[in-house]
C-alpha positions in Angstrom: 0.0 0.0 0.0 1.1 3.7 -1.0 1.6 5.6 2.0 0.8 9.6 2.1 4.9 10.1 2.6 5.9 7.3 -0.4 3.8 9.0 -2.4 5.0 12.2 -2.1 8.9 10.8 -2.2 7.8 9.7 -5.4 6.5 12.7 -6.8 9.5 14.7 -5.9 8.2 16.6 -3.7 9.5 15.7 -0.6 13.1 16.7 -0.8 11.7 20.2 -1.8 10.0 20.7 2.0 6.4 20.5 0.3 3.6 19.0 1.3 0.4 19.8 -0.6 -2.6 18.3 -1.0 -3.2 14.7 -3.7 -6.3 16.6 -5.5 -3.9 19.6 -6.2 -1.6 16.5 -8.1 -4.5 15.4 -10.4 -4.8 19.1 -11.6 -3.6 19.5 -15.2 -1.0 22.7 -15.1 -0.2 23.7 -18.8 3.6 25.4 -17.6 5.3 25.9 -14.6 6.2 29.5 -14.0 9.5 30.9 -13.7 11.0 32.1 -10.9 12.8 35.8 -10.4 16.5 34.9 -8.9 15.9 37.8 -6.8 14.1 36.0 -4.5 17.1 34.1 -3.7 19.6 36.9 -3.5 21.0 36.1 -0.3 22.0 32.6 -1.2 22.9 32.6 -4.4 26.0 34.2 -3.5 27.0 31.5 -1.4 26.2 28.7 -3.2 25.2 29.1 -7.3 25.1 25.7 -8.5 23.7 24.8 -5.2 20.2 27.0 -5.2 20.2 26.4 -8.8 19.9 22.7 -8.2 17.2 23.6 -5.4 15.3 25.6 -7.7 14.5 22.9 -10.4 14.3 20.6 -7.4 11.1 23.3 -6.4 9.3 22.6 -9.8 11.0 25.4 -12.0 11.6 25.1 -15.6 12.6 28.8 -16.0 14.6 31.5 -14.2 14.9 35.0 -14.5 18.0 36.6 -13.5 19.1 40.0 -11.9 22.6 41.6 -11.2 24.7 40.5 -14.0 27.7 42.5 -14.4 30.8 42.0 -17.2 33.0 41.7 -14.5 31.4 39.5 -12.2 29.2 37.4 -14.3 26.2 35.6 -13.0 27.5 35.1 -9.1 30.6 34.0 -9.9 30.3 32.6 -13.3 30.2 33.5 -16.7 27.2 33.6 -19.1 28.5 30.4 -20.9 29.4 29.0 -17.6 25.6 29.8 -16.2 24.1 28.9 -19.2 25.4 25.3 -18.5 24.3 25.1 -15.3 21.2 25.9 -16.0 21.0 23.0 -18.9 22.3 20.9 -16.3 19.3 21.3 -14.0 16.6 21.4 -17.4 16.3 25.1 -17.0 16.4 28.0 -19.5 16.4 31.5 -18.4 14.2 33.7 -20.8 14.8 37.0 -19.5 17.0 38.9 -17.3 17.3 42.1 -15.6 19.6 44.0 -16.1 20.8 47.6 -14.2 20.6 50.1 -16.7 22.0 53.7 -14.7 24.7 53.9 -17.3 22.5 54.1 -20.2 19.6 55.7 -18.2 21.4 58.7 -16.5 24.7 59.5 -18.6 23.8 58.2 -22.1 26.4 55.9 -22.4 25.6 51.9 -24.0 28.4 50.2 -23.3 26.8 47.9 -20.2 24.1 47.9 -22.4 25.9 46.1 -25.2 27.7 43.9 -22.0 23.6 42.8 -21.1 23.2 41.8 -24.8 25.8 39.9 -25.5 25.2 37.9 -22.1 21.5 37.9 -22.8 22.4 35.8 -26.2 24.8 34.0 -24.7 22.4 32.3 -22.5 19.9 32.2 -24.6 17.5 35.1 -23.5 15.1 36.7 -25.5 14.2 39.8 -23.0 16.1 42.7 -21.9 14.2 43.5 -19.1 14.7 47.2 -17.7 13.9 46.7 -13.4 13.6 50.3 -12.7 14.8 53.5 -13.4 16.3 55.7 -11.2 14.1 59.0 -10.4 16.6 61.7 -10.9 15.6 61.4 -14.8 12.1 61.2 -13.7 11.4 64.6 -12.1 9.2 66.1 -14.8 6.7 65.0 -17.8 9.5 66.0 -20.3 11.9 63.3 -18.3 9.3 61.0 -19.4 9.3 61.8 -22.6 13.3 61.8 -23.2 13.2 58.0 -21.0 10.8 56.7 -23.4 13.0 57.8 -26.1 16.0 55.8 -24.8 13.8 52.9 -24.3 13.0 52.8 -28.1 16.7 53.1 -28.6 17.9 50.5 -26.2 14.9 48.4 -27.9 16.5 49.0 -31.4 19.6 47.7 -30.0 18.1 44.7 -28.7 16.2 43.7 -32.0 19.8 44.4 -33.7 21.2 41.3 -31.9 17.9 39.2 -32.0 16.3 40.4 -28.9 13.6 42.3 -27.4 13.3 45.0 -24.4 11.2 44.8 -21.6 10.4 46.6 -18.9 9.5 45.9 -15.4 7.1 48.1 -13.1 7.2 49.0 -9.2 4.4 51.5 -8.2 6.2 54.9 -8.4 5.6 55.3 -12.3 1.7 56.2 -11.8 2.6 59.3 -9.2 1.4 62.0 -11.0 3.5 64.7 -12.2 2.5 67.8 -14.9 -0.5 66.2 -15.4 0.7 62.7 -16.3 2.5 59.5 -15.3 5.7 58.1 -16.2 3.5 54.3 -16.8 1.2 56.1 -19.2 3.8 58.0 -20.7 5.7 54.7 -21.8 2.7 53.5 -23.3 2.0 56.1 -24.9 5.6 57.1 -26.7 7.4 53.7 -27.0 6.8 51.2 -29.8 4.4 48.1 -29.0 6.4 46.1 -30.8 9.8 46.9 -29.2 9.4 47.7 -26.4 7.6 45.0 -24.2 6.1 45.1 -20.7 6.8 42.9 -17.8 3.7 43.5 -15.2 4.4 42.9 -12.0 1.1 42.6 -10.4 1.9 43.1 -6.3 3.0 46.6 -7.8 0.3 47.2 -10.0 -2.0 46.5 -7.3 -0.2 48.3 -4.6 0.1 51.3 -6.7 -4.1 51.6 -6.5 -4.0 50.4 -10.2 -5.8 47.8 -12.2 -4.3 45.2 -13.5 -7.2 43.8 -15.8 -7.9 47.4 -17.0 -4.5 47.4 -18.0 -5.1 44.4 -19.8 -8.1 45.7 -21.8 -6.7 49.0 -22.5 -3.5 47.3 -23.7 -4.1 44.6 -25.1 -1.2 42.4 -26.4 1.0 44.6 -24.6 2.2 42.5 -21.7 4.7 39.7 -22.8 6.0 38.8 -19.3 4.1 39.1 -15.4 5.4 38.9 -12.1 3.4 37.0 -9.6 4.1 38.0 -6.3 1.0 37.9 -3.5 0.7 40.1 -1.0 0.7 39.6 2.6 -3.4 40.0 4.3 -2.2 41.7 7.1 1.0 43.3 6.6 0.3 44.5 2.8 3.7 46.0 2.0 5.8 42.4 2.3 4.9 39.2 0.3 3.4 36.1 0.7 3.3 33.0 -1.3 1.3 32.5 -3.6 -2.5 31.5 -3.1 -2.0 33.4 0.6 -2.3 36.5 0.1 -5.1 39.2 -1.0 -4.3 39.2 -4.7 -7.2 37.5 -7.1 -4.8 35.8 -9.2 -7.1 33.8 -10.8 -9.5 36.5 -12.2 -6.1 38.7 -13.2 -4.4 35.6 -14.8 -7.8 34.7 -16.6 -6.5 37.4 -19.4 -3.6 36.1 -20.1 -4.1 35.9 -23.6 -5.9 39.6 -23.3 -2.6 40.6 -22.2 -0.3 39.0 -24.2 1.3 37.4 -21.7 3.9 34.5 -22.6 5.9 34.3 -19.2 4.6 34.3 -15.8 7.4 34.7 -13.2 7.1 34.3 -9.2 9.0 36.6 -7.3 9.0 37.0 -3.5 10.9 39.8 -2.0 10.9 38.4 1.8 9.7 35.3 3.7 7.3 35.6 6.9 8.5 32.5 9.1 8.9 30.0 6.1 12.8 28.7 4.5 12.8 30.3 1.1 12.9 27.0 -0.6 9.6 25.7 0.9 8.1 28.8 -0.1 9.7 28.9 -3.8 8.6 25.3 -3.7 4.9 25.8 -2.4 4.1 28.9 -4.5 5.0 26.8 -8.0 2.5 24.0 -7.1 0.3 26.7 -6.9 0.9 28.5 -10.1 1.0 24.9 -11.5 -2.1 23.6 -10.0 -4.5 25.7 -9.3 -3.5 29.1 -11.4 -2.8 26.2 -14.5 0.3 28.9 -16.0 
């Protein structure tokens, strides 16, 4: 006879600290999400090859990484070297993001070109932009000149075979001379180079609808972050399926958006290890959200 603890052994879940429930099992999930490396960024460091491992162990089949640099690589290795060890685990890494200050604040493209040439050799197809820094976001012309260098950097993506994306917090719908710096990039950059990655605990935390987004931009969205937020204290995270965030009515207009990628990211952990959480929020996504 099948015990409750064979039978979870078997299905690998075990050795990722996760217990979940058999009827979430017999649930048909169409992809497993990605997950944002960030949410990791205090053991990576440590141990790459190890929390890589950990993460396909969790029920990842893509990552998206943050704080490459020419210098130091992808903690400690190069984008050859990374790209391996992610093949080694049956990963692949879709997009990245990358800091962009350089190109953003002085006008120069030289990490720029560093983030493209590491974004092909690891077999990206998304530049993604995290955030940009609000000294060149003071006034509604700022906007304007931003969203110009985002069609730029976007030109030199498609050059090389790839695409731009860009990544939201909340601050981009504070109003300033009549306007926002979110509706200014839809507005002045090119649909088709310049791609957005939502990420919905912003979005919502911001006051903002995601699903109006959706229908007043349609095709717009090519990557999401899913990230819940906490019922009690709202400004941290959650995983996912705990928190306040309808997921399944947002997610429900996926095609509406566009969307191709959906990415976890969790910023902090409330009394869980980070690889029970990363672990227990995929089965979710899997399961239940069926993305």
């Amino acid at each position: 006879m099948t015990t409750r603890r064979k039978f979870l052994t078997q299905a690998g879940l075990l050795s990722a600290g996760l217990m979940i429930a058999p009827r979430l099992l017999s649930a048909k999930g169409t992809k497993v999400a990605g997950l944002q490396l960030y949410s990791l960024r205090d053991q990576l460091p440590k141990d790459v090859k190890g929390v890589i491992a950990k993460v396909a162990a969790a029920g990842y089949k893509e990552v998206e990484t943050f704080g490459y640099s020419k210098q130091g690589g992808f903690w400690g290795l190069d984008a050859k070297s990374f790209s391996s060890l992610l093949k080694d685990h049956g990963l692949t890494t879709p997009s990245g993001h990358f800091g962009m200050d350089e190109y953003f604040v002085h006008g120069k493209t030289t990490e720029l070109e560093s983030y493209i040439e590491a974004a092909n050799a690891t077999g990206m197809t998304y530049v993604v932009v995290p955030s940009i820094n609000g000294e060149v976001l003071k006034s509604a012309e700022q906007f304007k000149e931003v969203a110009a260098k985002l069609n730029k950097a976007a030109e030199l993506c498609k050059k090389s075979g790839l695409q731009l994306g860009y990544h939201n917090h909340n601050f981009e719908w504070k109003p300033i001379d009549g306007t926002t710096f979110y509706d200014t990039i839809l507005k002045e950059t090119d649909p088709k180079l310049v791609h957005m990655e939502m990420d919905i605990f912003w979005v919502v935390r911001a006051g903002q609808d995601p699903v109006k987004l959706f229908r007043e931009h349609p095709g717009r969205f090519a990557l999401c972050h899913i990230k819940d937020r906490d019922k009690k204290q709202t400004d941290l995270n959650t995983e996912i399926g705990k928190g306040s965030i309808d997921f399944k009515g947002i997610l429900s207009h996926a095609k509406l958006a566009g969307l191709k990628h959906f990415i976890v990211e969790q910023e902090n952990y409330i009394n869980i290890d980070p690889f029970v959480s990363i672990a227990e929020s995929a089965a979710y996504v899997k399961n239940v959200l069926h993305v």
